[in-house]
N, C-alpha and C positions, 0 to 999 in steps of 0.2 A: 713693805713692812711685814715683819713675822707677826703672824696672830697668836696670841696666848692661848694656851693648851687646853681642854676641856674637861669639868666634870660630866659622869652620866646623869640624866636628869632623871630618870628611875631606877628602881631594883635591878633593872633586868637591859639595859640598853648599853652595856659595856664595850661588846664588840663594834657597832656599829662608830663608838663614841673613840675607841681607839683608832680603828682605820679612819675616821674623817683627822685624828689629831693627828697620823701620821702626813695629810695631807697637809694642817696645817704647819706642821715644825719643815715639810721638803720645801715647802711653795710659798713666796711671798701671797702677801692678798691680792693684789692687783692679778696676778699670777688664775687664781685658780678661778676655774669654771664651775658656773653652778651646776651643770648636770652633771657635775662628777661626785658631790656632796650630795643629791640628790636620787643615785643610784646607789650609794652608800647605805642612805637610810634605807631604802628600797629593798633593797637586798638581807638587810640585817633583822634582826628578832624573828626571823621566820619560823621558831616554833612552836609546839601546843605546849602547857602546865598539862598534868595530869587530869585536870577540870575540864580541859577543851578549850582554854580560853591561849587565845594568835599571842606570842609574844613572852609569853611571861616565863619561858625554859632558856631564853638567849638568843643567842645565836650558832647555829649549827655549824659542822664542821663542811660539809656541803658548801653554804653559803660564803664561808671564805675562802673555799677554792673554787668557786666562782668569781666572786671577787679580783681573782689575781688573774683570771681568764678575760675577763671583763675590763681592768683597767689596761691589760695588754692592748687589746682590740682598741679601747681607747684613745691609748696612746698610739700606735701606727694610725688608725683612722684618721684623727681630727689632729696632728704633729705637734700633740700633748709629750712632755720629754717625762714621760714617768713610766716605768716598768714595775713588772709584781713574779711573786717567784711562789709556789704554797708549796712548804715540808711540811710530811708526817711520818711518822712511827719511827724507823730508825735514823732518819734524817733529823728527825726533829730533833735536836743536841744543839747546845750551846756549849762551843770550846775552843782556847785559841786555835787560829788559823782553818777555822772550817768556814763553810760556807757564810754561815747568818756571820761568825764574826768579823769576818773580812766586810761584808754589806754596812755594819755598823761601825767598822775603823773606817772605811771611806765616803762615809756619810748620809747614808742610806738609815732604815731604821728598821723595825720588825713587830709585828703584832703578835705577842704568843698567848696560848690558852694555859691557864695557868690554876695554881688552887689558892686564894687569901678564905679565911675563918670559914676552912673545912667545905669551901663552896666552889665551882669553877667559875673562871673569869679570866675575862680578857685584858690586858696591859703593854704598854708601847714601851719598846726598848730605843732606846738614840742614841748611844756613844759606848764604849769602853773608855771606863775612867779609870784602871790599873790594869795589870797585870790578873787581877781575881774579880775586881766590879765592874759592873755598869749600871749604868744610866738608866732609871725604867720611870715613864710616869704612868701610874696608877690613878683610873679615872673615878676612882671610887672618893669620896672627898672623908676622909677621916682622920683624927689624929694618935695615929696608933703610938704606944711605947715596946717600943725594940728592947729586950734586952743588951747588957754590957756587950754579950758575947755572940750577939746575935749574927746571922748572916744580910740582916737587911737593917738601913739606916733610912732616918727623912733626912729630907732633902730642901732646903730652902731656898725662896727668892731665885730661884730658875725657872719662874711659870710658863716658858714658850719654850722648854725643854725638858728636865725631870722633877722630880719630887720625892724621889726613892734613889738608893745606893743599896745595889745586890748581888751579894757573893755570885758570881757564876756557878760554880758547882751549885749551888742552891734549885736550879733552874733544873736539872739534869737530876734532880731526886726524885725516886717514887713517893715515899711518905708523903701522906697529904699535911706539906708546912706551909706556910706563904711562900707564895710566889713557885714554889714549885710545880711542875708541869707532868710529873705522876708517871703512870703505865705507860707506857710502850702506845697503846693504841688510843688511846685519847689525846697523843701528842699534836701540835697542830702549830709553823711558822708561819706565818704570812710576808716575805720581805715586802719592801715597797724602798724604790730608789728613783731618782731623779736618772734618767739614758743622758742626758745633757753634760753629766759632769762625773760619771761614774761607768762603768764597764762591769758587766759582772758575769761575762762568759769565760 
């Protein structure tokens, strides 16, 4: 059985809160092991606020390209069928037939760092639903109003898969809008795909 998606349970636990839903939406439950959720959290909020105080800046860009070094090893060690791939800077693009889009037309998903109300954060992408959107859920629980003309819609009664509908080009903007993924060097994908049922060399 697929488990339903997650909110973050604080301000600041988004990244963490994505990669584990990426495990939930690849892996039934019977499916996943707990030290693999366990090295998730482990791994995520690892940095200081300006105060000093562990946690409250996110998740670093670091920690998710370890992440993808990590779930590799993983996966070969213990004959877990999941693989991890980390883009940055000019890899980081979303557009047909690149990398990340092909991961998420064959069923794979991606973790990207991204900007909602002028702040960075983290958000799980799962499907291409046209030609221009896809599939994102946003672990942040709110109910936002999109404009008519907007690039981003909700998404309802999908909860073990999206909750947002998002222009692609959207994704590939510098302007800090929703959902978009900014500068050049702040870019960061995280794939995550099931080896059992996907190919992504």
């Amino acid at each position: 059985m697929k488990n339903l998606l997650n909110y973050q349970s604080s301000e600041f636990d988004c990244g963490p809160t994505s990669v584990t839903n990426a495990i939930r939406y690849l892996f039934e439950r019977e499916e996943i092991a707990p030290c693999l959720l366990k090295h998730i959290w482990v791994m995520g909020n690892d940095t200081f606020c300006d105060e000093g105080q562990i946690g409250k800046h996110g998740t670093s860009k670091a920690s998710m390209r370890y992440m993808a070094d990590w779930m590799n090893s993983f996966g070969r060690g213990c004959k877990f069928p999941i693989a991890a791939k980390f883009l940055e800077l000019e890899d980081a693009v979303i557009q047909p037939e690149n990398e990340t889009w092909k991961c998420l037309e064959n069923g794979g998903c991606a973790v990207i760092r991204c900007v909602t109300g002028g702040i960075p954060h983290y958000v799980l992408l799962t499907g291409i639903l046209s030609d221009t959107e896809i599939g994102v859920f946003d672990p942040y629980e709110e109910d936002p109003e999109f404009d008519e003309d907007s690039a981003c819609r909700v998404i309802d009664h999908q909860p073990r898969v999206m909750n947002r509908g998002v222009q692609y080009e959207r994704f590939n903007q510098v302007e800090p809008l929703d959902y978009a993924m900014g500068e050049r060097e702040n870019r960061e994908v995280l794939l995550i795909w099931r080896n059992d049922q996907m190919n992504m060399k």
